[in-house]
C-alpha positions as CSV (number, residue, x, y, z in Angstrom):
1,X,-41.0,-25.8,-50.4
2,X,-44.1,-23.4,-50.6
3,X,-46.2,-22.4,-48.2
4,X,-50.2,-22.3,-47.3
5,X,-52.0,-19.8,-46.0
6,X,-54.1,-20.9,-43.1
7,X,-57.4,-20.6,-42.7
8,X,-59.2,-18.2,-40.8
9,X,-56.2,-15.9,-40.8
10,X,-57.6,-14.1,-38.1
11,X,-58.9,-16.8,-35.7
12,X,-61.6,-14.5,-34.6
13,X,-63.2,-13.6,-38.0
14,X,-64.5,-16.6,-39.9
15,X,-63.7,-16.0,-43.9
16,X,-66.9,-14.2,-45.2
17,X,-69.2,-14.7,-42.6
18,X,-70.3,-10.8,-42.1
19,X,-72.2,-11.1,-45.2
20,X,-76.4,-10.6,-44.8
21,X,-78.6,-13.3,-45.1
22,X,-82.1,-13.7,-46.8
23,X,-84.8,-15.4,-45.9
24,X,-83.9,-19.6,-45.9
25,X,-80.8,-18.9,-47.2
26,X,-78.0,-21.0,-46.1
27,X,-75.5,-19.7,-43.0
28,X,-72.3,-20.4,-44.5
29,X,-70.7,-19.8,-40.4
30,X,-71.8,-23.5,-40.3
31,X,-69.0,-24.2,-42.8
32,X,-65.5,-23.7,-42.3
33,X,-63.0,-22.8,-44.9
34,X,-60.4,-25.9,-45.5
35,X,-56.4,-25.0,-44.4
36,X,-53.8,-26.9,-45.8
37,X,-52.8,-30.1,-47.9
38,X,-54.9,-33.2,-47.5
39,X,-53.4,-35.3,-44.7
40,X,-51.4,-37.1,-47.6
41,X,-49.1,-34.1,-48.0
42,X,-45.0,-34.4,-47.1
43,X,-44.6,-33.0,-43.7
44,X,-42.0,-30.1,-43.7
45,X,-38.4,-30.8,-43.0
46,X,-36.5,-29.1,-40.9
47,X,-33.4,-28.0,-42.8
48,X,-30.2,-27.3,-40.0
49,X,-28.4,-24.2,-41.3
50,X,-24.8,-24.5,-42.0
51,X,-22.8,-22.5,-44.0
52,X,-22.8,-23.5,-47.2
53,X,-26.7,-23.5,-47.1
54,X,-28.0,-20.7,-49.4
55,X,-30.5,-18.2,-48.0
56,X,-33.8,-19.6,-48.9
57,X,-32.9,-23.0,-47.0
58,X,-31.9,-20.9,-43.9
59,X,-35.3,-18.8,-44.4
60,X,-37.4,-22.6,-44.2
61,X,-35.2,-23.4,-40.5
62,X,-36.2,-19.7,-39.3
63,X,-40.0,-20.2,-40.5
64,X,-40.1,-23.2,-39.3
65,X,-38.7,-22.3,-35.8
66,X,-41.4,-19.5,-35.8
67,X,-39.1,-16.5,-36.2
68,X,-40.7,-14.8,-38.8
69,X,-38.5,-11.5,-38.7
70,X,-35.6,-13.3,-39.4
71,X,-37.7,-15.9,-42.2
72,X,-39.0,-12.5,-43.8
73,X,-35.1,-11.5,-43.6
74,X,-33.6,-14.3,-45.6
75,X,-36.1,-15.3,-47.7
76,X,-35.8,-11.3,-48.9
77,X,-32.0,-12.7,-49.3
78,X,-33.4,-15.5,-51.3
79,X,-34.9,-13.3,-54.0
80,X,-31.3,-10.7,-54.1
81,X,-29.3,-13.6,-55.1
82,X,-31.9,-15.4,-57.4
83,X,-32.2,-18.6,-55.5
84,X,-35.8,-20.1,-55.4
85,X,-37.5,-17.0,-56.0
86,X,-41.3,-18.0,-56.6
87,X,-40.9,-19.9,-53.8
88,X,-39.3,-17.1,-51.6
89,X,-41.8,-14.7,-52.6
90,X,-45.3,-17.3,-52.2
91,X,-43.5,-18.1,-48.4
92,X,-43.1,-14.4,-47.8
93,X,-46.9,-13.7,-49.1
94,X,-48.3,-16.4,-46.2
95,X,-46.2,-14.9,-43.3
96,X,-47.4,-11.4,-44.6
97,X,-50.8,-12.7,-44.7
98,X,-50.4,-14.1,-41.2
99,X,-50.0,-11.0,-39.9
100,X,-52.8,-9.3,-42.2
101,X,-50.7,-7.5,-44.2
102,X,-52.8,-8.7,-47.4
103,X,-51.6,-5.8,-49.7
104,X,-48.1,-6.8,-49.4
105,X,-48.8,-10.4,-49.7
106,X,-51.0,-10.0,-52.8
107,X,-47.9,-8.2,-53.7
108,X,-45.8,-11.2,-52.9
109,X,-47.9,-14.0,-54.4
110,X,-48.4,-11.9,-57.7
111,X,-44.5,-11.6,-57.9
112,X,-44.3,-15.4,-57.4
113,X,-46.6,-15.9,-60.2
114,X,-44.9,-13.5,-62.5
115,X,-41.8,-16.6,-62.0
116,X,-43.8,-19.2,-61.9
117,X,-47.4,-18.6,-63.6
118,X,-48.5,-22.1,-63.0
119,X,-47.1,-21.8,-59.5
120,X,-50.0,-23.9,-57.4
121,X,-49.3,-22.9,-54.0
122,X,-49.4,-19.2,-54.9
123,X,-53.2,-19.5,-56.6
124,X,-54.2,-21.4,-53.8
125,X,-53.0,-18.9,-51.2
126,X,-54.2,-15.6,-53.6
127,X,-57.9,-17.7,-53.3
128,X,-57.5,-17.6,-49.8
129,X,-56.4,-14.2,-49.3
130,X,-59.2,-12.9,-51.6
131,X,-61.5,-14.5,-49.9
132,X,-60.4,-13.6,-46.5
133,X,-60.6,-9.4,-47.7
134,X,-64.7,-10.5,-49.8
135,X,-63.2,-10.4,-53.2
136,X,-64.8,-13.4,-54.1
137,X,-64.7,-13.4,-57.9
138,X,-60.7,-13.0,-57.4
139,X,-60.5,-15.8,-55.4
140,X,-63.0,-17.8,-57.7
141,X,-60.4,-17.4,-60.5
142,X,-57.2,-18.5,-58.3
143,X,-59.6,-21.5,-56.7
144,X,-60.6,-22.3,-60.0
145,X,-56.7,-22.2,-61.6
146,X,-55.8,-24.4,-58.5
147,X,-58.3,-27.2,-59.9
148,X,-56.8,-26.7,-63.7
149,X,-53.1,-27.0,-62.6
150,X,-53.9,-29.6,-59.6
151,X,-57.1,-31.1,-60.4
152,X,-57.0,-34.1,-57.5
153,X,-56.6,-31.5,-54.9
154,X,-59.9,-32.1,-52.8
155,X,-59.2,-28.1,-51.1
156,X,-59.7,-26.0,-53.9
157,X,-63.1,-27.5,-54.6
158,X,-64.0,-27.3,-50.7
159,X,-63.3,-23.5,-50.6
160,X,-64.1,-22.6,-54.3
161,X,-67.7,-24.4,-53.5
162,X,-67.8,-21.7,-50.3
163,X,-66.5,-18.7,-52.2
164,X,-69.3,-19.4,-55.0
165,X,-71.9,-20.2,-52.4
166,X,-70.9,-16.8,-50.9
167,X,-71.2,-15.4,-54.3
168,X,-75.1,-16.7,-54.4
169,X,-73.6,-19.1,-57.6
170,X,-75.8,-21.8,-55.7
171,X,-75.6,-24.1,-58.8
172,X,-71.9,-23.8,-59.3
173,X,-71.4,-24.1,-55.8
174,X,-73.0,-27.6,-55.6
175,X,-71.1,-29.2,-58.3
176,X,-67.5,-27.8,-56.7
177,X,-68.6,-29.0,-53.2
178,X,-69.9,-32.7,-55.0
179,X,-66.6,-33.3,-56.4
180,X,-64.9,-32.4,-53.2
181,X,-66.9,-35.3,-51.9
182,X,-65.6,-37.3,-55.2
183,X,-61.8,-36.7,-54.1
184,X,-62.0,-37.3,-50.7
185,X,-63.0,-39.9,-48.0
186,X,-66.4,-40.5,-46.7
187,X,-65.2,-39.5,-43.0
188,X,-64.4,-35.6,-44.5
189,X,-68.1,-35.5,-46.2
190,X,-70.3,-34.7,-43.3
191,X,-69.8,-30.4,-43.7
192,X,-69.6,-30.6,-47.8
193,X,-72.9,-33.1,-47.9
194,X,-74.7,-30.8,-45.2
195,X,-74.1,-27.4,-47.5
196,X,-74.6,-29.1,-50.3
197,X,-77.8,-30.2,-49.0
198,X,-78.9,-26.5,-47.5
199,X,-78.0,-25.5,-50.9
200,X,-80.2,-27.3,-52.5
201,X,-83.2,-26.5,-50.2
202,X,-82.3,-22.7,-51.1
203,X,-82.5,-23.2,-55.0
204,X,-86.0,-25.2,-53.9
205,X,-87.3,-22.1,-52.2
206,X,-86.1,-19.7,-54.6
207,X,-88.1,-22.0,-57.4
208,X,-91.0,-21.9,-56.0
């Protein structure tokens, strides 16, 4: 199973939040970026290692456990031997991103993708990653993939809608964050409907 990169990776630095602001315009530190799978995601196993268990299945018990040196260890093992590679690589890219190491897990993710093009987890975390260094017209593409290849997966639209808000794509970033609120359930609409809203009031200034 693949992995997510959480968001903010640095729980001290909200994802794009430095950038300046204009008169009216809308402070996006009001609006967190989403983290993982909708609540309807599986929950992780954890897998008990045993011999006959090939590396990548021992790398999941050691992430899992939170002992990332020896996770980064095996699932390197995973790749050698050829055994769930994308999947080795996109779990090596979030630990690596964990610990801000966003080179090497651009590095990772991109490998991933080179086995796997359409692999989901990998665009999604590349978005986030993108994001998290201001390379928002990278991350748009990977966001914007995510919808293509998953297109009920409310996240993508959630964080795409900030990267393109971010962006000062107002318009774009409206329709993104609307079919967020299309996806998902009325509880979960209260940050999308109030950015969508400021949004709005910005496009109104900027008209007039």
């Amino acid at each position: 199973m693949a992995r997510i990169v959480k968001f903010p990776i640095s729980t001290s630095v909200k994802l794009g939040f430095k950038k300046a602001r204009r008169r009216k315009k809308v402070n996006l530190e009001d609006f967190g970026q989403l983290n993982l799978f909708n609540s309807q995601a599986k929950e992780a196993k954890v897998i008990s290692i045993s011999i006959q268990e090939n590396p990548f299945e021992k790398a999941t018990e050691w992430d899992e456990a939170g002992n990332l040196t020896k996770a980064k260890e095996y699932y390197q093992r995973a790749i050698q031997k050829g055994e769930s590679v994308a999947d080795a690589f996109c779990n090596l890219g979030v630990i690596q991103s964990e610990e801000q190491a966003y080179s090497a897990a651009i590095d990772s993710f991109t490998r991933c993708l080179k086995e796997d093009p359409r692999h989901f987890e990998a665009h999604y975390n590349l978005g986030n990653v993108y994001s998290e260094i201001g390379n928002l017209s990278l991350a748009k593409v990977h966001y914007e993939l995510c919808t293509a290849i998953e297109p009920g997966f409310a996240s993508a639209y959630y964080n795409l809608g900030l990267s393109l808000a971010l962006a000062d794509d107002y318009e774009a970033a409206i329709i993104a964050l609307q079919k967020y609120t299309q996806l998902t359930h009325e509880s979960e609409h209260d940050s999308a409907n109030k950015l969508i809203k400021s949004l709005q009031e910005t496009l109104l200034n900027k008209a007039q």
